[in-house]
N, C-alpha and C positions, 0 to 999 in steps of 0.2 A: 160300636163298629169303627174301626181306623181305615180313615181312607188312604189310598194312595197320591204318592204327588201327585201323578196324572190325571187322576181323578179329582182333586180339587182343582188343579189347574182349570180343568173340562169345567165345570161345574163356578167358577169364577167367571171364566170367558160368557159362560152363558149368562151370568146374571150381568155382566158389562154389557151385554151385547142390549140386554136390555132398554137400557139407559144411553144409548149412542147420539138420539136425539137430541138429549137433556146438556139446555148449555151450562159452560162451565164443568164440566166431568169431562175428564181426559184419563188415560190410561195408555201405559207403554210398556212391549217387553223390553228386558234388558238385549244391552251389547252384548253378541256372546262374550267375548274377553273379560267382561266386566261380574261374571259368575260368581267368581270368589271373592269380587269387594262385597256382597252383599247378599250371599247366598243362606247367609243364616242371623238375618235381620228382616224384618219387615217395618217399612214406615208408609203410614197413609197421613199426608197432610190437607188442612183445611185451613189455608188461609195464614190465621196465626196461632190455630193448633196442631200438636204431633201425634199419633198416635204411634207408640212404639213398640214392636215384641220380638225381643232375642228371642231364636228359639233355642231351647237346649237339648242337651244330647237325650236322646232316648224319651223323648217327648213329644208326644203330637202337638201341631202349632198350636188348637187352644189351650191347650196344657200349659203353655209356657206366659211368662208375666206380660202383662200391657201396660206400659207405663203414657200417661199424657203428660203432655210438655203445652205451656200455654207460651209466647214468648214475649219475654220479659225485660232484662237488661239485655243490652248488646254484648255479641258473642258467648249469650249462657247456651244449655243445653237446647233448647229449640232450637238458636242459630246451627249449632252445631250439625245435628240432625239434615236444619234443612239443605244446607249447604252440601254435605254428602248425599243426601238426596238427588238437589238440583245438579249434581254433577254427574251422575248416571242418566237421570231422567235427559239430560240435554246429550247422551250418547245410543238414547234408546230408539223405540220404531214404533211409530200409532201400533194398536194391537189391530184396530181396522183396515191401515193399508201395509201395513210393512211385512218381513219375514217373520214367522213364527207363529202368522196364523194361522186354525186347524184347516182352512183350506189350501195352504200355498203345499 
């Protein structure tokens, strides 16, 4: 069965909300403007691993490749990643107190 966006979104937030206690776990939505730098990427990072998966067209996101990036020399692919990461992530809004949560 294929979910819909909204429905994974829903179903995300739920299992974040989870975890709101738990230090160290942070989570943000994006800047609205900031939709199409990142709208068909997902990165989850740990520290000095990436987790990455373009999604591709006509494919549900597990469908689509996960590549890990450990990081390694300076400015390889993990840099890379992170740094487009940490440049949305520092335009974004707690999912707990900002806009775009399922209560605002």
């Amino acid at each position: 069965m294929t979910l819909t966006v909204s429905a994974r979104i829903r179903i995300t937030l739920e299992n974040l909300a989870e975890l709101a206690d738990t230090a160290g776990v942070e989570a943000r939505f994006s800047a609205p403007d900031d939709g199409p730098n990142h709208i068909g990427l997902s990165v989850f990072r740990f520290d000095e691993h990436a987790l990455v998966t373009p999604h591709l067209a006509r494919t549900a996101g597990h469908d689509s490749p996960m590549m890990h990036f450990r990081r390694g020399e300076e400015n390889d692919m993990f840099d890379r990643f992170a740094e487009h990461i940490e440049e949305l992530w520092s335009r974004g809004s707690d999912i707990r107190t900002g806009p775009g949560r399922p209560d605002t």
